[in-house]
N, C-alpha and C positions, 0 to 999 in steps of 0.2 A: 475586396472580400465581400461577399453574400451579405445583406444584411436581414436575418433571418428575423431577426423581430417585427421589422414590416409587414414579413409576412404571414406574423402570429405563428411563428416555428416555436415549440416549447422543448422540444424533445421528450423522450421518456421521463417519468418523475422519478425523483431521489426517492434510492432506498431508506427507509425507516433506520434510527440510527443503530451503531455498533453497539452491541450489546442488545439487544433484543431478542428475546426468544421468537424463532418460527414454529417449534412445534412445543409441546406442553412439558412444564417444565418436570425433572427426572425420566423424560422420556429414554435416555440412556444409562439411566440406572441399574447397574448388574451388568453395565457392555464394560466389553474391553475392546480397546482400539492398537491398532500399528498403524502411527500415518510417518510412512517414509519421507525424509527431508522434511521433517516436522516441525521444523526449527527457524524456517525461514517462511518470507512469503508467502502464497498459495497455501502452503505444509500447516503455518501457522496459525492459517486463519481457521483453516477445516479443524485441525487438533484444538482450537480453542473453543471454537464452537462445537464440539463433542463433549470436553470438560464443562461445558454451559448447561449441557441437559445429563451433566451426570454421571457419566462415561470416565472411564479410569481409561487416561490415552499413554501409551509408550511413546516418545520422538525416538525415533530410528534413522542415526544420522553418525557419519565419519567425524564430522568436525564438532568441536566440545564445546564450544562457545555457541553455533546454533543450538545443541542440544540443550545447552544450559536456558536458552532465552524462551525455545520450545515450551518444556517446563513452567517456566514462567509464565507465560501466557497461559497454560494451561491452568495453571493454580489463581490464576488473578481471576480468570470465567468462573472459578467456583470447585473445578475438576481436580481426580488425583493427576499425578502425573509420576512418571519415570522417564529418565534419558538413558539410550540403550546404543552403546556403541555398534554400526554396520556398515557395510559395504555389501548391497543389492547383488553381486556379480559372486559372491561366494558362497555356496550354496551351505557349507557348515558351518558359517559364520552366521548365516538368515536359521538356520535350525538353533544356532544358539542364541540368538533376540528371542526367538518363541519359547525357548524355554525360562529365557531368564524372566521376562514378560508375564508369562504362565504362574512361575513361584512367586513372584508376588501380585498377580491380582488376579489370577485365575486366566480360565482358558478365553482363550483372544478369539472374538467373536465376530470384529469388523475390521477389516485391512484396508489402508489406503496407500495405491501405488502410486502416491508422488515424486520420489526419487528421481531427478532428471540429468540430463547433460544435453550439450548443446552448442552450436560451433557455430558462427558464420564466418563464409566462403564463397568462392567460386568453386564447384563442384570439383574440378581440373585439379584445382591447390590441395586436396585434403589427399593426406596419406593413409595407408589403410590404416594406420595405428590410430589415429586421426577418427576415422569411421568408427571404429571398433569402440574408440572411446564413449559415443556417444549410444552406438546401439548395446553396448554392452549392460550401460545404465538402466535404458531406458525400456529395449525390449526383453533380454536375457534376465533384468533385476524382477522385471512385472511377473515374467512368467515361474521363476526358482521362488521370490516368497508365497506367489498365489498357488502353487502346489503344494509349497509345505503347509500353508492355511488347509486347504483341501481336504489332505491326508490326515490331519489332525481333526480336522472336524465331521468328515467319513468315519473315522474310527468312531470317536465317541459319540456322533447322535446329534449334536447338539447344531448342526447347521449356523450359519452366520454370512455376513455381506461382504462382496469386493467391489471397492472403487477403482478404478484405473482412471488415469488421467492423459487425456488424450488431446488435440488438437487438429482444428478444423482444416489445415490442409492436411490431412491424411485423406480429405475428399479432395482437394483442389492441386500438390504438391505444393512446395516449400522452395521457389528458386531461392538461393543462397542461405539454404540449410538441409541439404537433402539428406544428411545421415538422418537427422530428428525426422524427419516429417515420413522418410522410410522406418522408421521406428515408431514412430504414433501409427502412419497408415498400422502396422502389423499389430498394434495392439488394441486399434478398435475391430479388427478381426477376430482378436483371441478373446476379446470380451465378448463376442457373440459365440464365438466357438466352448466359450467354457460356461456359458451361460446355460447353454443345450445339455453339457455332458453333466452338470452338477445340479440343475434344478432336482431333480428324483432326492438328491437328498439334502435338500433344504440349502442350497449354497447359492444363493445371488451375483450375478457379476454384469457390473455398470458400469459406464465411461461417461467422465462427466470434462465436458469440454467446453474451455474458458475462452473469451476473448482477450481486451487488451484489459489488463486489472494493473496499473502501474504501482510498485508498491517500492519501498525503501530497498529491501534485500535484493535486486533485480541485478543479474550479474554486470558488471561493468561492462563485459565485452560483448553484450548483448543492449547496452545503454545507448550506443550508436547512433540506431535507425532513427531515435526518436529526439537525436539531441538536436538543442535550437527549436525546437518544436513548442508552441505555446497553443496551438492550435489542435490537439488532439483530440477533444472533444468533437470540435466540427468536423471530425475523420470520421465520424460513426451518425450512421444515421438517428441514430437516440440524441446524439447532440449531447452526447459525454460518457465517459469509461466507465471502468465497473469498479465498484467497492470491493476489497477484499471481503468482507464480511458476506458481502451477496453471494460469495463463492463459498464458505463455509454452511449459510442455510441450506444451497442444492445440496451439497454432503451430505447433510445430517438428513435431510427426505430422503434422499438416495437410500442410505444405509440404513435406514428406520423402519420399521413395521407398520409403518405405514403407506410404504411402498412394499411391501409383501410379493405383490404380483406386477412387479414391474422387475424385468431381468434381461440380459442381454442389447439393452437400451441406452445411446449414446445421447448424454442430455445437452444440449451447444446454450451454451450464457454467454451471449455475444451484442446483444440488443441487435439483433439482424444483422451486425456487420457484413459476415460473410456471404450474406445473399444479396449484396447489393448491387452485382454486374447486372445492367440491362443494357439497352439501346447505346446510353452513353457514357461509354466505359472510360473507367478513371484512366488519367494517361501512365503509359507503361514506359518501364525504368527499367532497362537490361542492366543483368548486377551487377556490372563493375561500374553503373556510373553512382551507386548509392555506399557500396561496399567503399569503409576506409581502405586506406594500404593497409598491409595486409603485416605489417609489423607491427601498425597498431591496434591492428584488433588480438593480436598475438600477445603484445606486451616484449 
């Protein structure tokens, strides 16, 4: 193994700790948030970091138990919160989060499209239900709540921010997960696409795209790649992974007024990762020799 202290490798410096404000505090005062899958992981860090500066956040989530812990997290930052029963895929079900959202903390200003799904495979294995499951989350969920946001906030005047959550092989593809990574590509398109159509009236849309952030809530069957691994830090040229909380400050810039003039803009939190092919490329692993059997990634 490299012995990188020899030769003075430090990596990137540790983020400032959890709970820290990046930007001034009640900077979200008077926002209202929807951060889909707000309840878990990624969801949870962004939605807590919104209730830190002030922001009254909804979790918008199927399961009752993240929604409850969403919450949570959101009122330990300082923030309101509400947990609001959804399924991204139903478009009068996403009309009634915003309304129920709306009656109690007013009109919903800042949306975040974290809602996911997510399969690993051989391309060949996945059935179309299979596919459908994963795009139907991820790209049909982004685009039915970001239009009802739209429409709602076209009508009244009042303008506000979309976050989409996207992922850096939507440039490079995704061997053994091509439903998601064809659904992230599609949706750092429509944040540029919707970015163009809705600036005239005050409506922002941003893609903010993570690297590896290991976190407790990380679904089992996506726990795999990384299992037996103690070395994950030395996988990134920073020389260690990302804090969840590093991922709720991009948020909260993204969707602030202090990115005003920043729109249609895919932000990568990756400490370089993903630019690191040069000359001497990491050694390459066709997916069936990393992919478990395929029962157990099934269950």
């Amino acid at each position: 193994m490299t012995d990188y202290a020899a030769d003075n490798f430090r990596g990137l410096r540790a983020a400032p700790p959890r709970g820290t404000r990046m930007l001034p505090e009640g900077s979200f005062a008077g926002e209202v948030a929807i951060v889909t899958g707000g309840g878990s992981g990624l969801g949870k860090a962004i939605a807590s970091e919104f209730g830190r500066l002030g922001g009254a956040v909804a979790i918008a989530s199927r399961d009752p138990d993240k929604r409850a812990r969403g919450v949570a997290a959101v009122e330990e930052a300082g923030g309101r919160a509400l947990g609001v029963m959804l399924d991204v895929r139903d478009p009068e079900a996403v009309k009634g989060c915003f309304d129920e959202v709306e009656a109690a903390f007013g009109p919903v200003t800042q949306l975040v499209n974290n809602a996911a799904g997510n399969l690993a495979g051989a391309s060949e294995d996945f059935s179309l239900n299979a596919w459908r499951a994963v795009t139907g989350i991820v790209l049909d969920g982004t685009w039915i709540c970001s239009t009802e946001f739209a429409r709602r906030r076209i009508a009244d005047g009042i303008g506000g921010a979309i976050l989409n959550i996207g992922a850096t092989y939507s440039w490079t593809g995704g061997p053994g997960t091509s439903p998601s990574a064809a659904a992230k590509a599609a949706v750092t398109n429509l944040t540029q696409t919707l970015a163009v159509e809705w600036a005239p009236y005050d409506i922002r849309v941003n893609c903010l795209v993570p690297g590896l952030f290991p976190h407790e809530d990380r679904a089992e069957h996506l726990r795999f790649a990384d299992k037996d691994r103690s070395d994950l830090d030395r996988r990134q040229p920073a020389l260690r992974v990302g804090q969840t909380h590093e991922l709720g400050w991009a948020a909260a810039y993204l969707c602030s007024d202090y990115a005003a003039f920043c729109s249609g803009h895919a932000f990568v939190l990756d400490g370089a990762n993903w630019l690191r092919r040069s000359l001497r490329m990491p050694e390459f692993e066709p997916v069936r020799t990393w992919l478990p059997p395929k029962r157990e990634r099934n269950g």
